[in-house]
C-alpha positions in Angstrom: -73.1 21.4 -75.7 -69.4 22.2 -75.7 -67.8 25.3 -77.0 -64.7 24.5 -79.2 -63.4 28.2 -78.4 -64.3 27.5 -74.5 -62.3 23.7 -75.0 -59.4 25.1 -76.6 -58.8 28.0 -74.3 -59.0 25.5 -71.1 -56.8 22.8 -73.1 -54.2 25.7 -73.5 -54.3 27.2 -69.7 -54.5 24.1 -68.6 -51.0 22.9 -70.9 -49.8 26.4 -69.4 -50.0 25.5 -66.3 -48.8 21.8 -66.1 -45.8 23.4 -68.2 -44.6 26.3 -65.6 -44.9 23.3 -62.8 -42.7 21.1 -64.8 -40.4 24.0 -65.3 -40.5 24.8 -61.4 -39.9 20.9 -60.2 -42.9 20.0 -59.2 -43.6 16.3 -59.6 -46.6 14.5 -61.1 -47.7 13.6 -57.3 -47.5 16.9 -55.5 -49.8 18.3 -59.2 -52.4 15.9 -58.9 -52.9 16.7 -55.4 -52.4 20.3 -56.0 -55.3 19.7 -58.7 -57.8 17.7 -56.2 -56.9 20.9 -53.2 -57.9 23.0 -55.9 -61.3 20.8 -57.0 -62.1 20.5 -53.4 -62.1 24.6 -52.6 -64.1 24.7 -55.6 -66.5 22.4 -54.6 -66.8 24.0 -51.0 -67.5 27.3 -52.8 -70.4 25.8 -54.9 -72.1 24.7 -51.7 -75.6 25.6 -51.6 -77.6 24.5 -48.4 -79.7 21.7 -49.3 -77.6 20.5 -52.3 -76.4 17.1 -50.9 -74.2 16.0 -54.1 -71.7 19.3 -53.2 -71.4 18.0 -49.9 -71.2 14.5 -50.5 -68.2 15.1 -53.1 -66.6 17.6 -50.9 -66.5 15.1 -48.2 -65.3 12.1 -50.3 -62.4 14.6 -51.7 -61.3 15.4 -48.6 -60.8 12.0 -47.6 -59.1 11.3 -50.8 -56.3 13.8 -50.4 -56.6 12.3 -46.5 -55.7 9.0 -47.5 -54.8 8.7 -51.4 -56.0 4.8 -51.7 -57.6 4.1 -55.0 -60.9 3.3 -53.3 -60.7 6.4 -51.2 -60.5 7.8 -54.9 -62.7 5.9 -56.6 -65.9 7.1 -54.2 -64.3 10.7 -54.4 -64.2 10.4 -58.4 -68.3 8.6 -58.6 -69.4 11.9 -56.0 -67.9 13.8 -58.4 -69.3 13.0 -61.2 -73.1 12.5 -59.4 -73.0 16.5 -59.4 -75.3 17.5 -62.3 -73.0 18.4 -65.3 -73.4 22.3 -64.9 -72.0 22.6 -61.8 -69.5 20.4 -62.6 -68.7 22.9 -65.5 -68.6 25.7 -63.0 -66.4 23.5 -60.5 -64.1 23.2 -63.2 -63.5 27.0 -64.1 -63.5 28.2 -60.9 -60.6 25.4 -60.0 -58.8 26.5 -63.2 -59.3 30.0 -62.7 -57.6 29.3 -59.0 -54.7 27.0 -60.5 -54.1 29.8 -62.6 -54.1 32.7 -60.0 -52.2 30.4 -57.7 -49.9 29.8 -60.5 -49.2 33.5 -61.4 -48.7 34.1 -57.7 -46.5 32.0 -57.0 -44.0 33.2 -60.6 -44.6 36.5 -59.4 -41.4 38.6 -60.1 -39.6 35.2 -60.6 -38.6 37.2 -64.2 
């Protein structure tokens, strides 16, 4: 089940951070693979030995950001989404918490 106050606090970190990389130049391309660098460490860090789905979609990410052909994302995106959906859920805060921290890094004393 999904928590409206949990959805509308990543819908607004998530719109904060697509907003300060407009603000700082960064194009739609270099965000989205930004965003999949970000899924992939995420992914590594959920890795449990025995857990062949993490691996699998680690794998399929990295050659996705290797070579960025629809297929190449395609198998990347249906690894993905063969994780069960709780780890997925955890996937996905952990790579917004980073995008976040990278995010505030990299505006750090930019004031």
């Amino acid at each position: 089940m999904l928590d409206i106050k949990t959805s509308h606090r990543r819908e607004r970190a998530e719109g904060w951070v697509a907003m300060n990389n407009n603000r700082h130049g960064i194009g739609a391309a270099e965000d989205t693979r930004r965003a999949m660098e970000l899924l992939t460490e995420a992914v590594v860090r959920e890795m449990r030995p025995g857990v062949l789905e993490l691996r699998l979609a680690a794998r399929m990410l990295r050659d996705a950001l290797d070579d960025p052909t629809p297929g190449a994302l395609a198998l990347a995106t249906r690894a993905f989404n063969a994780i069960d959906a709780d780890t997925r859920r955890r996937i996905h805060d952990s790579a917004l918490l980073a995008a976040i921290g990278a995010d505030a890094l990299n505006n750090w004393g930019k004031q």
